[in-house]
N, C-alpha and C positions, 0 to 999 in steps of 0.2 A: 468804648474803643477797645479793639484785644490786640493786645498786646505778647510780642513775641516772648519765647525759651530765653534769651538771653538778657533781654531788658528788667525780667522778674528776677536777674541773678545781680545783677549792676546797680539795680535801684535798692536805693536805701530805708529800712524802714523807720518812722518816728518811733513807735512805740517799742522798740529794742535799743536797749543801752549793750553798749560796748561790754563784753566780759572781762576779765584778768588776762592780763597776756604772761605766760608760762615761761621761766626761765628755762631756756636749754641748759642741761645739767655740765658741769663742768668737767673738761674732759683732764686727764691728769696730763700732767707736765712729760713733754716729750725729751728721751734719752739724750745727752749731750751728746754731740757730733764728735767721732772721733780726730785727734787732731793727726796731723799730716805725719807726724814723724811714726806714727803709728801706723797707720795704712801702707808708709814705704816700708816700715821693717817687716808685716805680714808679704807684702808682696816677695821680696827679697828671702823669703825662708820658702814660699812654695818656689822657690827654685827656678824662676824664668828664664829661660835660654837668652844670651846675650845676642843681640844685635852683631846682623852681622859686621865685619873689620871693613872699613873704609881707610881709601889708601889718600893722600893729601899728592897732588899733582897740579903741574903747570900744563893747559890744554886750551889753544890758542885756536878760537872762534870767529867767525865772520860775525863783524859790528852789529849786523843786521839779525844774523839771526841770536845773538846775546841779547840783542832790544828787544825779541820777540817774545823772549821766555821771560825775562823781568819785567815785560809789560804786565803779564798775569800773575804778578806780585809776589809776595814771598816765596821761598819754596821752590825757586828759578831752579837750582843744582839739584832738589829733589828728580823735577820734573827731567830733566837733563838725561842724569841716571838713568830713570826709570825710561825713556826714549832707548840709549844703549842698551838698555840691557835687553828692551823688546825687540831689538837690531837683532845683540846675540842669538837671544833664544831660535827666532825665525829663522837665523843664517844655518842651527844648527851645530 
C-alpha cells in the first residue's frame, strides 16, 4: 500500500526511542518596573504644557438631549464641549 508525504511524517516509528529533551536556557530576570511616582516626576520635568483652563458654569439643557449624551456613558461633558467647540470653529 503507498502511502502519502504526510502519513510517513505522523507515523511513529518502533525502533526510535525518544531522545533528551533540551532545556531552554534561562533567560535572566527582567528590569523592575518603574514605580509611578517616578514616571510622574520624568513627565513633569520634560515640561508638558498644561491643559487648557476650564471655566465651572451653570448651562441649562433640554432633558432630552442631557439623556442623549449620558446615554453614551462617561465623558457626557467631555463630549458636550467638544460639540461647542466644533459649533465655534465652523461659525468662525
Amino acid at each position: 500500500m503507498k502511502q502519502g508525504f504526510f502519513s510517513r511524517l505522523t507515523r511513529s516509528q518502533p525502533d526510535e526511542a525518544p531522545g533528551p529533551v533540551a532545556e531552554a536556557p534561562a533567560l535572566p530576570p527582567a528590569p523592575p518596573a518603574p514605580a509611578i511616582e517616578e514616571i510622574v516626576r520624568e513627565i513633569v520635568r520634560q515640561g508638558l504644557s498644561a491643559a487648557p483652563r476650564k471655566a465651572a458654569i451653570s448651562l441649562r439643557l433640554d432633558a432630552d438631549v442631557l439623556d442623549w449624551f449620558r446615554a453614551r456613558g462617561s465623558g457626557y461633558q467631555t463630549r458636550i464641549n467638544a460639540v461647542l467647540r466644533a459649533y465655534m470653529e465652523a461659525a468662525g
